[in-house]
C-alpha positions as CSV (number, residue, x, y, z in Angstrom):
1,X,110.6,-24.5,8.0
2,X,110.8,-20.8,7.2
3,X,107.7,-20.0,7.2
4,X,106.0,-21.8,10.5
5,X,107.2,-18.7,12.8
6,X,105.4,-16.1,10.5
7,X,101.9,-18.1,10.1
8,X,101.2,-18.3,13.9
9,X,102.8,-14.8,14.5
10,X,98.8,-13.4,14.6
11,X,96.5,-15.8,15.9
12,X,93.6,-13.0,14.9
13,X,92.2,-15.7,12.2
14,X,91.9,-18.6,15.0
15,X,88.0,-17.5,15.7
16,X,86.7,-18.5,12.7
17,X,87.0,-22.0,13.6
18,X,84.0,-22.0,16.5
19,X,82.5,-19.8,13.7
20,X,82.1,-22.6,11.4
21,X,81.6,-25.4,14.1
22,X,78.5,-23.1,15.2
23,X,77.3,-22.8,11.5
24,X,77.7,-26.2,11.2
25,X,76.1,-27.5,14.5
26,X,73.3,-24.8,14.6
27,X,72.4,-25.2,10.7
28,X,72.0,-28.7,11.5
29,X,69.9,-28.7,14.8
30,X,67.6,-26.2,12.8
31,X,67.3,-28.0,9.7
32,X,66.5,-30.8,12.2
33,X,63.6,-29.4,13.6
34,X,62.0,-27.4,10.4
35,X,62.0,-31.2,9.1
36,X,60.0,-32.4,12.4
37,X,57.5,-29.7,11.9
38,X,57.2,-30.5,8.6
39,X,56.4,-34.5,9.5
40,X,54.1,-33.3,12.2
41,X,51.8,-31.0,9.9
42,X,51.5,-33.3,7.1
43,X,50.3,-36.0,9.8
44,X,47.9,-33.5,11.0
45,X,46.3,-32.5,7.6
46,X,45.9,-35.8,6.9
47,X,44.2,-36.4,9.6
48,X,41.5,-33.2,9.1
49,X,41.0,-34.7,5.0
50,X,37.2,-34.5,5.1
51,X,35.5,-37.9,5.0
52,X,32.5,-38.5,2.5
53,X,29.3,-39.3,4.7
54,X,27.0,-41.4,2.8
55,X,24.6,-38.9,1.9
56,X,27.9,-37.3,0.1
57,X,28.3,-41.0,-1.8
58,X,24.4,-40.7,-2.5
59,X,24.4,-37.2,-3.6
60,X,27.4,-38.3,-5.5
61,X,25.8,-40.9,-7.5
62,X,22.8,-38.9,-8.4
63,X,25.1,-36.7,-10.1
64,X,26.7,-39.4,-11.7
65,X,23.3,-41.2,-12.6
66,X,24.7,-44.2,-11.0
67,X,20.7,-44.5,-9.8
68,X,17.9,-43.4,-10.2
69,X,15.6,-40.6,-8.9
70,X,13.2,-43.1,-7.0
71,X,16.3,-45.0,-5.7
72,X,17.9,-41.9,-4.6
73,X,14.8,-40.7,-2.7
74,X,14.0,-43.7,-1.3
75,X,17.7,-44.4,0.1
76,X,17.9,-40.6,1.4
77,X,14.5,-41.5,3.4
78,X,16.6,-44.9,5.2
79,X,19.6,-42.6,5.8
80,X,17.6,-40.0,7.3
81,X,15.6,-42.2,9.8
């Protein structure tokens, strides 16, 4: 073919192939990790969710009038012994 001898005449182009192998490989291994951070925080603020303690549930359902004003004294009374 004609034109073989002039398109390897200047191999000055040939670098941009590790170039993009690189791009590839690194843009990968870091996507890769951002996503493991990402897994490893969202297990750890689910673990530090508050829990209601059952003077919250109490308080709670006084708010709510759920119960009454004797039941919610006498209950707070057997959660605080």
């Amino acid at each position: 073919m004609w034109w073989m001898p002039h398109m390897f005449e200047n191999f000055n182009w040939i670098w941009i192939i590790p170039l993009i192998n690189l791009l590839v490989w690194g843009g990968g291994l870091v996507l890769f990790v951002v996503l493991i951070v990402k897994l490893i925080n969202r297990d750890r603020n689910r673990m530090n969710i508050r829990r209601e303690t059952p003077m919250d549930i109490l308080k709670r359902r006084y708010a709510a009038g759920e119960i009454s004003q004797d039941e919610y004294l006498r209950i707070k009374r057997e959660l605080e012994e």
